[in-house]
DRENBA-73158 format. One line per field, with one value per residue: residue number from 1; residue in one letter; z, x negated, y of N, C-alpha, C in turn. Coordinates in nm, 4 decimals. Atoms other than C-alpha are relative to their C-alpha. Layout:
# residues N
num <- [NUM_...]
residu <- [A_...]
n_pz <- [Z_...]
n_px <- [X_...]
n_py <- [Y_...]
ca_pz <- [Z_...]
ca_px <- [X_...]
ca_py <- [Y_...]
c_pz <- [Z_...]
c_px <- [X_...]
c_py <- [Y_...]
END
This chain:
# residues 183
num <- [1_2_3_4_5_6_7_8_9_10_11_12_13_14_15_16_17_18_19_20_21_22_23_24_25_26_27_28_29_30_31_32_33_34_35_36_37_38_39_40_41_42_43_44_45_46_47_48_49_50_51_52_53_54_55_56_57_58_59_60_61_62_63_64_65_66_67_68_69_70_71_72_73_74_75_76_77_78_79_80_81_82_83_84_85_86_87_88_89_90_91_92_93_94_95_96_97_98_99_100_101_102_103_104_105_106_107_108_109_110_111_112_113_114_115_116_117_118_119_120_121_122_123_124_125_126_127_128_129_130_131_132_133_134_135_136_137_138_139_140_141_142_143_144_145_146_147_148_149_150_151_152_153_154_155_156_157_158_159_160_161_162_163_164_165_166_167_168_169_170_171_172_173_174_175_176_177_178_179_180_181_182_183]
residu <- [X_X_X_X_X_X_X_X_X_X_X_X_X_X_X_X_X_X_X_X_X_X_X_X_X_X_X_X_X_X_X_X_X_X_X_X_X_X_X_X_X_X_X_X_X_X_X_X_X_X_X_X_X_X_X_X_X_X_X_X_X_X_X_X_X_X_X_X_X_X_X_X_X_X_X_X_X_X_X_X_X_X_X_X_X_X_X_X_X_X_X_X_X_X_X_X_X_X_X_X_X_X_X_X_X_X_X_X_X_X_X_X_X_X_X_X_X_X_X_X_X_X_X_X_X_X_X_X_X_X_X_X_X_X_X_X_X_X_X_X_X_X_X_X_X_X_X_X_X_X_X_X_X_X_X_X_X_X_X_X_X_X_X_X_X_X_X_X_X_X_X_X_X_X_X_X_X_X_X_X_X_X_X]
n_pz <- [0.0000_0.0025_-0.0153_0.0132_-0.0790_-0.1360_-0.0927_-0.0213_-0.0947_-0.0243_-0.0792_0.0474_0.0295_-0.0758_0.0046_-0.1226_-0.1281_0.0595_-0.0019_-0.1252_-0.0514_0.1300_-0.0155_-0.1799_-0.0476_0.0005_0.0865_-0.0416_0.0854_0.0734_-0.0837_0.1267_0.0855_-0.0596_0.0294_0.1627_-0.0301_-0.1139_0.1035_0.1507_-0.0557_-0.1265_-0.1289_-0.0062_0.0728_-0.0245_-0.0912_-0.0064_0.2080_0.0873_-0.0674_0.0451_0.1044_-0.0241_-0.0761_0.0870_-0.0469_-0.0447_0.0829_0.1224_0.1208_0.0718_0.1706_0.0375_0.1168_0.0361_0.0309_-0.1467_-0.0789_-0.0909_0.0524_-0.0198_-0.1165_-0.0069_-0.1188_0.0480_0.1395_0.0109_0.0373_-0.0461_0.0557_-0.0246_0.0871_0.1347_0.0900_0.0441_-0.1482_0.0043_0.0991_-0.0865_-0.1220_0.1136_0.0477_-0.1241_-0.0321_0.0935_-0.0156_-0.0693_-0.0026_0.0737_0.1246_0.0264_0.1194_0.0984_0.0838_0.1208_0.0753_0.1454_-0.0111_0.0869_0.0750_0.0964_0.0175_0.0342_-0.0954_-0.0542_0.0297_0.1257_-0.0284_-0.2059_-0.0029_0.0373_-0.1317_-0.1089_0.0523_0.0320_-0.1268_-0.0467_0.0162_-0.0533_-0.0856_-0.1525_0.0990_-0.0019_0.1592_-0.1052_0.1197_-0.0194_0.1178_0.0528_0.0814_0.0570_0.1067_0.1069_-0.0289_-0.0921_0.0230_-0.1217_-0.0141_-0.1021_-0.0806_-0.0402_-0.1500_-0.1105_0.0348_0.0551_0.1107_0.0938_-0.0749_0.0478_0.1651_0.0539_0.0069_0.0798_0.1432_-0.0599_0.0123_0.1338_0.1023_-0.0536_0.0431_0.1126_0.0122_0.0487_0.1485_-0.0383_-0.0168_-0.1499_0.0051_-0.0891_-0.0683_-0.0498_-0.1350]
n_px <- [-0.0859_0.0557_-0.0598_0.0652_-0.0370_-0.0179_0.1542_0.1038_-0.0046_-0.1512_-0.0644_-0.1257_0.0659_-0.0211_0.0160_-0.0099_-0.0630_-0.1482_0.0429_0.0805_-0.1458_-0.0315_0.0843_-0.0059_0.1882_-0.0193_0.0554_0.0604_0.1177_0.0598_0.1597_0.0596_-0.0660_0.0444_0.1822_0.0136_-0.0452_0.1057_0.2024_-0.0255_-0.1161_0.0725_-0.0359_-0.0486_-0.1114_-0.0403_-0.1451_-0.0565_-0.0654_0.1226_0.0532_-0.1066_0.0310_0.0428_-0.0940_-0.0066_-0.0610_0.1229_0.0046_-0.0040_0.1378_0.0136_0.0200_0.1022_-0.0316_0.1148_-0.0312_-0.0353_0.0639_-0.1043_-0.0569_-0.1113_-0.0003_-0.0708_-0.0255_-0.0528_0.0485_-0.0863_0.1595_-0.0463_0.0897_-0.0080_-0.0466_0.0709_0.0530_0.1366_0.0378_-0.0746_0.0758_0.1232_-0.0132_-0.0273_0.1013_0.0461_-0.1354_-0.0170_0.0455_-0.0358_-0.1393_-0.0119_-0.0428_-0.0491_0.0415_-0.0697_-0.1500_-0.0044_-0.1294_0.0399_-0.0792_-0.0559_-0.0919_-0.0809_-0.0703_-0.0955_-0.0791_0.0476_-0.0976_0.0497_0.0567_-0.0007_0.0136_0.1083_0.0686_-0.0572_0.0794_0.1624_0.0015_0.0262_0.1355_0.1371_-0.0472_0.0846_0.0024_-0.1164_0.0103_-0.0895_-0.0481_-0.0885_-0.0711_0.0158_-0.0310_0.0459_-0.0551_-0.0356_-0.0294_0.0638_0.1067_-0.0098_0.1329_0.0139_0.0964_-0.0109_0.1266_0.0059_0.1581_0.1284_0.0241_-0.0391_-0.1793_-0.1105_0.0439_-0.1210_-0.1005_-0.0056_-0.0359_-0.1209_-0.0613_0.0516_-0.0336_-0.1602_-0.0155_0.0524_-0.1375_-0.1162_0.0336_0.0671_0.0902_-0.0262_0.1275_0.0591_0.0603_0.0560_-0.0674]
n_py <- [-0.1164_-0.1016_-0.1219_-0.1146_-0.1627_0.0162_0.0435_-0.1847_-0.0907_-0.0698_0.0889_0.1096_0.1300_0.1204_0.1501_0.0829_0.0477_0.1019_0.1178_0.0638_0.0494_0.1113_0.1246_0.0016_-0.0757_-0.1597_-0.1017_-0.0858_-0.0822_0.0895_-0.0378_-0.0256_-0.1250_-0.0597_-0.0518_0.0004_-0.1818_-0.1001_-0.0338_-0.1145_-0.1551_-0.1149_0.0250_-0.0917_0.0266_0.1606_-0.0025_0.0707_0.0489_0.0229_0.1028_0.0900_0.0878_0.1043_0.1325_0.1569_0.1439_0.0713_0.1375_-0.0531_-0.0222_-0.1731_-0.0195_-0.1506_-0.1884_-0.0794_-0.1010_-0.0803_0.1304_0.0937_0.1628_0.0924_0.0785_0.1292_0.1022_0.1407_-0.0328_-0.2091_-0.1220_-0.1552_-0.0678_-0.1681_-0.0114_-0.0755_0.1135_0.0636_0.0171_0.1076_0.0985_0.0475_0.0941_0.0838_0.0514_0.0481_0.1277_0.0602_0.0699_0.1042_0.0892_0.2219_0.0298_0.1190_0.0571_-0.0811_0.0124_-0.0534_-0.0032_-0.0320_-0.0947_0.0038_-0.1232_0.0366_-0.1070_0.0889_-0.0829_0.0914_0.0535_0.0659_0.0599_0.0059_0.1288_0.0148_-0.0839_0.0667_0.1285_-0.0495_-0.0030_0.0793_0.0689_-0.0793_-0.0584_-0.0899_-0.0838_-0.1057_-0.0023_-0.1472_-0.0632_-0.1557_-0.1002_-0.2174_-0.0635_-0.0790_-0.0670_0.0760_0.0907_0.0458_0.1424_0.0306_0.0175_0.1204_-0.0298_0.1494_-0.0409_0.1273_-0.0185_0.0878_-0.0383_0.0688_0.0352_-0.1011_-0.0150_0.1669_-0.0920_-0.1110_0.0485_0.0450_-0.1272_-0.0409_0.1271_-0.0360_-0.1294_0.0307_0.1297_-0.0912_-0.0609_-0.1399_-0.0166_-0.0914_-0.0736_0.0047_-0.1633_-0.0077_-0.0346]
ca_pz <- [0.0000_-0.1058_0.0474_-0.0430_0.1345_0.5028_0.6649_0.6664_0.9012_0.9193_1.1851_0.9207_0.8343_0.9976_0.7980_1.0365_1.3550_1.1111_1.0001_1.3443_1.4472_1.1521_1.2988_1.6770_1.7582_1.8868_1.7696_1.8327_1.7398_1.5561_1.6979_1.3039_1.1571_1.4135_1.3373_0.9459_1.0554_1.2706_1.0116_0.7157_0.9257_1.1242_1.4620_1.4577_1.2504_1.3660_1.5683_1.7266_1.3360_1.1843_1.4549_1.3463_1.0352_1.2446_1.3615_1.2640_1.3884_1.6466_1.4406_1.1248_0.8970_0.7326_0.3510_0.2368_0.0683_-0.1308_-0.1920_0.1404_0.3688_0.5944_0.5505_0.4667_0.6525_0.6226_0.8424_0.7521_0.3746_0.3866_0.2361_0.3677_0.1369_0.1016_-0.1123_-0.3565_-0.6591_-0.6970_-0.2971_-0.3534_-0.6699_-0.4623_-0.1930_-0.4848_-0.5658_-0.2047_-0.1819_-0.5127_-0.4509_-0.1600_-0.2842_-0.4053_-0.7090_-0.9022_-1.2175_-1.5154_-1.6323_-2.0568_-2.2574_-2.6187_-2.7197_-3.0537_-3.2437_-3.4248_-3.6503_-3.5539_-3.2923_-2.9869_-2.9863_-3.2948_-3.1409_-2.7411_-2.8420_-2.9791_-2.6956_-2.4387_-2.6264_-2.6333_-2.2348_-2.1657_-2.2966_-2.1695_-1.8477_-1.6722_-1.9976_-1.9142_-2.2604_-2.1410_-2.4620_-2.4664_-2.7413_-2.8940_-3.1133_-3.3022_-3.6268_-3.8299_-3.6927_-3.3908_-3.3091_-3.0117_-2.8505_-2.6977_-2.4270_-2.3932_-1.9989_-1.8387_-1.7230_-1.9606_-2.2495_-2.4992_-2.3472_-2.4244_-2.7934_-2.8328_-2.7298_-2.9412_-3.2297_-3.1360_-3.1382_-3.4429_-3.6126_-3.4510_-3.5797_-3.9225_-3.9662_-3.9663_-4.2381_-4.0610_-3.9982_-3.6613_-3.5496_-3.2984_-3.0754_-2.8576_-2.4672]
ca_px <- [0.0000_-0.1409_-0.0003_-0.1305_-0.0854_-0.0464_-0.3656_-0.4457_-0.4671_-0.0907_0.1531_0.3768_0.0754_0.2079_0.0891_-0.0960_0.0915_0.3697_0.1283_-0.0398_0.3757_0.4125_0.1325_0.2302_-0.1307_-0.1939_-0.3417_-0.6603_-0.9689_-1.2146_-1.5935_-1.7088_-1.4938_-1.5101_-1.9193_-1.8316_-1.6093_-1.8214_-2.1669_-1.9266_-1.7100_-1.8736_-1.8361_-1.6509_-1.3741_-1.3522_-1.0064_-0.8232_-0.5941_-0.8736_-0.9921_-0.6071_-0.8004_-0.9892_-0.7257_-0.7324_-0.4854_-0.6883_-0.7992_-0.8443_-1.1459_-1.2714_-1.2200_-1.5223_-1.4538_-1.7110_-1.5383_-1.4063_-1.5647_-1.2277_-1.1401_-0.8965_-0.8038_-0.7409_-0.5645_-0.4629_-0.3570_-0.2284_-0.5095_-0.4202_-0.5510_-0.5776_-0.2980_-0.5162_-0.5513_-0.9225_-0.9802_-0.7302_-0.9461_-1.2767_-1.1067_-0.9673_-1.3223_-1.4329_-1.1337_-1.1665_-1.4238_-1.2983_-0.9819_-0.9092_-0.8952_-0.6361_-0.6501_-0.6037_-0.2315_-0.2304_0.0006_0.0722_0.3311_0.5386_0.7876_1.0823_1.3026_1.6002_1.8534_1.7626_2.1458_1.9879_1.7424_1.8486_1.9020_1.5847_1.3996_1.5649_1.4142_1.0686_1.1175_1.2160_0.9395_0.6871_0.7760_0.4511_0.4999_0.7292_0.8968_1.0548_1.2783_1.3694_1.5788_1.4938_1.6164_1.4218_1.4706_1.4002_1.5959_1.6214_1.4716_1.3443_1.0154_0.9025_0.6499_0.5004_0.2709_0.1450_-0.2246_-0.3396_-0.4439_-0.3864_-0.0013_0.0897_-0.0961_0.1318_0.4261_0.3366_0.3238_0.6269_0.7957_0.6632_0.7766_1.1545_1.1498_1.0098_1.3211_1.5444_1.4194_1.1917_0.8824_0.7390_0.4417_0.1925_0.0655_-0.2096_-0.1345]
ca_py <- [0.0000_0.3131_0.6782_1.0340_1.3396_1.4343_1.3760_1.7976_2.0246_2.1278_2.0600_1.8839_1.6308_1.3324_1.0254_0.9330_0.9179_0.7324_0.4840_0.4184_0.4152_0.1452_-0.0718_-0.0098_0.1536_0.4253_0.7261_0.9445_1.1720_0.9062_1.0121_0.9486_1.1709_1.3805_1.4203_1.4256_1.7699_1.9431_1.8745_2.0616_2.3254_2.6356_2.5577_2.9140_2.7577_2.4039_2.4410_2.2204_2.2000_2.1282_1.8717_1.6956_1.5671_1.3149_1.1494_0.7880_0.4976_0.2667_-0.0319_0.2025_0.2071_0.5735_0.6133_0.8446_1.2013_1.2893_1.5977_1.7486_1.5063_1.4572_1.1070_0.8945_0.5886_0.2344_-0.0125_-0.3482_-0.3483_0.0653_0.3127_0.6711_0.9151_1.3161_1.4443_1.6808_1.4769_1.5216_1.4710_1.1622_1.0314_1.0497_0.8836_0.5972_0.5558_0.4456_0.2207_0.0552_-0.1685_-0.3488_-0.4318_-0.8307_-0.8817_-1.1141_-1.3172_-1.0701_-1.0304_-1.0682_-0.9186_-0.8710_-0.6160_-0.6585_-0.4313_-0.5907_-0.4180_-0.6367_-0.5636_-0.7977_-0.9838_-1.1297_-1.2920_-1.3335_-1.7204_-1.7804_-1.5783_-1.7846_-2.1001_-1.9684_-1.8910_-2.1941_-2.3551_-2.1447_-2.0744_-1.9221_-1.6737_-1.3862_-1.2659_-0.8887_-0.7607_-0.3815_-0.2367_0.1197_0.3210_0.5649_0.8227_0.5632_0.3154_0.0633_-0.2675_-0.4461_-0.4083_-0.7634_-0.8155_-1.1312_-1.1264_-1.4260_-1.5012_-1.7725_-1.5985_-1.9034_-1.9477_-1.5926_-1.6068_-1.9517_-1.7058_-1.4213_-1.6262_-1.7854_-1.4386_-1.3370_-1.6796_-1.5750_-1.2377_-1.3402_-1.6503_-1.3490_-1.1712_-0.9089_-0.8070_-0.7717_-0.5701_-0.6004_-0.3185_-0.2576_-0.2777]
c_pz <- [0.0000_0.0233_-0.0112_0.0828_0.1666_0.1142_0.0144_0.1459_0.0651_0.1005_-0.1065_-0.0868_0.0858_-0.0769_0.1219_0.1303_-0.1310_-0.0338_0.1321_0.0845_-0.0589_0.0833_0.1288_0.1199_0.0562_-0.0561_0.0532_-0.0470_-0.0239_0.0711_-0.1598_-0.0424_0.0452_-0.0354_-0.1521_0.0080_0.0208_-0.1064_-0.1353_0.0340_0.0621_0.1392_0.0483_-0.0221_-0.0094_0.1232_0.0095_-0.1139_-0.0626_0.0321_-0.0500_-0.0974_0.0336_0.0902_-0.0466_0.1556_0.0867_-0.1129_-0.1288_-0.0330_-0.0888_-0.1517_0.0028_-0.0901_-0.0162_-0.0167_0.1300_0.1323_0.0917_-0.0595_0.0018_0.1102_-0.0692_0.0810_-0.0359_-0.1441_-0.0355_0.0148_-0.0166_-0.0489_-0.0241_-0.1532_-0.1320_-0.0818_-0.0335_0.1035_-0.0310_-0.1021_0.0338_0.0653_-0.0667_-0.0482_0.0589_0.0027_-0.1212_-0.0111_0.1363_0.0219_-0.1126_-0.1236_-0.0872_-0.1279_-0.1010_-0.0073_-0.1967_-0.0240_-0.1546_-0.0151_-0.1928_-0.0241_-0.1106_-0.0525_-0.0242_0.2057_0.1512_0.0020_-0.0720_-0.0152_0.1554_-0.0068_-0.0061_0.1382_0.1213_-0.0049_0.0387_0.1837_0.0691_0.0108_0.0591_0.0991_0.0813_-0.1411_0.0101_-0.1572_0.0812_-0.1813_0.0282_-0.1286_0.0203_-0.1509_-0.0602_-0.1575_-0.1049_0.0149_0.1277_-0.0197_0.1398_0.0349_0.1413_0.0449_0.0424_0.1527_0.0334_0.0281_-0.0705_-0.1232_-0.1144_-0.0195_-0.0595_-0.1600_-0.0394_-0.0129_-0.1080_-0.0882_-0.0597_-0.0205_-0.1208_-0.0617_0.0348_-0.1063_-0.1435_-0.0733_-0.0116_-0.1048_0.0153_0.0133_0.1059_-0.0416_0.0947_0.0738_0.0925_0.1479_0.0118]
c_px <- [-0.0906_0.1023_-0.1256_0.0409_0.0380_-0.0974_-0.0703_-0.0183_0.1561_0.1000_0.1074_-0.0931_0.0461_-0.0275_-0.0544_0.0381_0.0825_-0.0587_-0.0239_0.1813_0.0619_-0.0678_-0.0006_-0.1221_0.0469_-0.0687_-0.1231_-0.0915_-0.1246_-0.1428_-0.0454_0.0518_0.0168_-0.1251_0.0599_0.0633_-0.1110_-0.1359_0.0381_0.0635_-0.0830_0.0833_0.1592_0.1632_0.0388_0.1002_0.0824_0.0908_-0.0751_-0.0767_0.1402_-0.0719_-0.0895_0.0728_0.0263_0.1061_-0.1208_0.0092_-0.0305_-0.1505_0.0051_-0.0104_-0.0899_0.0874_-0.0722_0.0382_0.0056_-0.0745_0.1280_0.0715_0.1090_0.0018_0.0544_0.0113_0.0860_-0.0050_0.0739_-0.1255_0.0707_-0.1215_0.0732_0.1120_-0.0353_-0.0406_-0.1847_-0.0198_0.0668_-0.1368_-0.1079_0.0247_0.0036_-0.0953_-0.0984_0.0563_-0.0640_-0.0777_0.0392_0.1926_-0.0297_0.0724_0.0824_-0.0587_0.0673_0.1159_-0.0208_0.1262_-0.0268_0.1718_0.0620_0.1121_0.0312_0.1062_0.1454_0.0535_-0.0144_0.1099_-0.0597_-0.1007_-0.0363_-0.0478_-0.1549_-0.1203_-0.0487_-0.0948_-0.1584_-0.0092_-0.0247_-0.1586_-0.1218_0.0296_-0.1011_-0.0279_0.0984_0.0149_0.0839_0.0573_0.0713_0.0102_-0.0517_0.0485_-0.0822_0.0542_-0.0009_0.0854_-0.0132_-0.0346_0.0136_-0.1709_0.0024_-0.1149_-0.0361_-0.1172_-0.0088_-0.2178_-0.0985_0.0209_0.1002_0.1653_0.0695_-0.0774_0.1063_0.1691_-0.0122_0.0061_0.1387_0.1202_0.0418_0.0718_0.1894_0.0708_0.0140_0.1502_0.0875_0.0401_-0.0572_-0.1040_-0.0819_-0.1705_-0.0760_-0.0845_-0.0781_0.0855_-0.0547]
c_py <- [0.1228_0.1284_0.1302_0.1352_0.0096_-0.0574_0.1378_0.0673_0.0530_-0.0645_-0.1005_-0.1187_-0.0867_-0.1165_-0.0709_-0.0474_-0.1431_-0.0945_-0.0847_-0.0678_-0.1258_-0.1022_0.0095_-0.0071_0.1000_0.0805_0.0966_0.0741_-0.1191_0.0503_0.0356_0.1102_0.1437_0.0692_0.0519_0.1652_0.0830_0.0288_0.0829_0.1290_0.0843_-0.0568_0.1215_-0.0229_-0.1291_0.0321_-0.1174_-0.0553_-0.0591_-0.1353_-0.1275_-0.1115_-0.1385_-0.0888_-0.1115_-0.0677_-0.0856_-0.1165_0.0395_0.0368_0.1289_-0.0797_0.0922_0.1042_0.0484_0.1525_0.1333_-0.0362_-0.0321_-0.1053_-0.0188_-0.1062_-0.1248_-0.0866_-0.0910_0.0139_0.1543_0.0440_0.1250_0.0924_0.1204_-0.0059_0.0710_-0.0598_-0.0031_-0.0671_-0.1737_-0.1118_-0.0222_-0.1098_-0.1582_-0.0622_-0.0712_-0.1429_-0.1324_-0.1426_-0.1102_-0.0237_-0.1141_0.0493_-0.1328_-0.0313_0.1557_-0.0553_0.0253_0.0241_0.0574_0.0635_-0.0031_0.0334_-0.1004_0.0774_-0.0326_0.0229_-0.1661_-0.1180_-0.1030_-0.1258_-0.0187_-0.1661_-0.0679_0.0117_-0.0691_-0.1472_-0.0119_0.0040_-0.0915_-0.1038_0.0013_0.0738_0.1095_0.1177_0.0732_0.0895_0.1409_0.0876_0.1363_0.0302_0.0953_0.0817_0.1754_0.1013_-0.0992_-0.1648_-0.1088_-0.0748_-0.0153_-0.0121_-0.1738_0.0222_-0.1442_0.0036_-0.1252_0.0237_-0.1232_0.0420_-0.0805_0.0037_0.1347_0.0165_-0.0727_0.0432_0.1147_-0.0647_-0.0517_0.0874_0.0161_-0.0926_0.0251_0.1328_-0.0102_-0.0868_0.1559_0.1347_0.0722_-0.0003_0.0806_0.0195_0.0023_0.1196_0.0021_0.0164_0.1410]
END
C-alpha cells in the first residue's frame, strides 16, 4: 500500500498518527529523523511544526529524501511518502528496490473491426481452454468506426501467444482483420 501526502509540518498532516492508528502503535519523534532535521534546518527555525516531520509509527522504517531530507516511513507493507511529486518520486526511488517482485504479467493487445457480440461465443471457447490466460474484450467506437479491442494477460508468455493467435484466427473466420498493438 502506497500513500502520499500528510507527513508535513501542518496541523492537518495526519498520515501518520492514522497509520500508526491502523497498525495499533503508537506514535513518536524518531531520533534518526530527528538528526536528518536538525543537520538541514537552522536551529533558529527548527520548531516544534517542523519537529512533526519526524514522527514515525513505532515499528516504522525511514524512507530516504534525497530531496528534502524529511522522511517517509514504512511499516509493515504501507510506504508513507511526502505528497510533492518530486519529494514523492525520490522517496519511490528508495522504496523501489525493496519491494518483491512477481513473475512478469504478458499481454498482447489486438484491435478488431467487428462488434464484440460477434465474437463473445468464440472468446468464451478460447477462455475456456486457456484458463490461466485472461482474454478482457472492450468495445470502442471511433470516427471511423467501432470494433473491439481484446487483451489477452497471463504469465506464460507461450500461453498468451497460443491465445493471441487464437484471437486473431476468430477475428479473421469473420471476415476481418485484426491488429496487434504494442502494450
Amino acid at each position: 500500500v502506497f500513500t502520499t501526502g500528510g507527513i508535513g509540518p501542518t496541523h492537518d498532516d495526519i498520515t501518520a498518527d492514522a497509520v500508526a492508528k491502523a497498525f495499533g502503535v503508537g506514535i513518536d519523534y524518531h531520533k534518526e529523523a530527528l538528526a536528518l532535521l536538525a543537520a538541514r534546518i537552522k536551529p533558529e527555525d527548527f520548531n516544534e511544526m517542523r519537529k512533526r516531520m519526524a514522527r514515525i509509527p513505532f515499528g516504522g522504517e525511514l524512507v530516504k529524501n534525497s530531496v528534502s531530507v524529511a522522511p517517509g516511513f514504512q511499516i509493515g507493507n504501507v510506504f508513507v511518502m511526502a505528497g510533492v511529486p518530486r519529494i514523492m518520486q525520490a522517496m519511490l526511488e528508495d522504496i523501489a528496490p525493496k519491494l518483491a517482485r512477481g513473475q512478469v504479467v504478458q499481454a498482447v493487445t489486438i484491435s478488431a473491426p467487428v462488434g464484440e457480440g460477434t465474437i463473445a461465443a468464440a472468446l468464451a471457447k478460447i477462455q475456456a481452454e486457456y484458463p490461466a490466460v485472461a482474454i478482457g474484450s472492450y468495445p470502442f467506437y471511433r470516427a471511423d468506426g467501432f470494433g473491439t479491442q481484446l487483451v489477452a494477460r497471463g504469465r506464460d508468455a507461450a500461453a498468451v501467444e497460443q491465445v493471441a493467435q487464437a484471437i486473431e484466427g476468430v477475428v479473421r473466420a469473420v471476415g476481418a482483420e485484426p491488429s496487434r498493438h504494442s502494450p
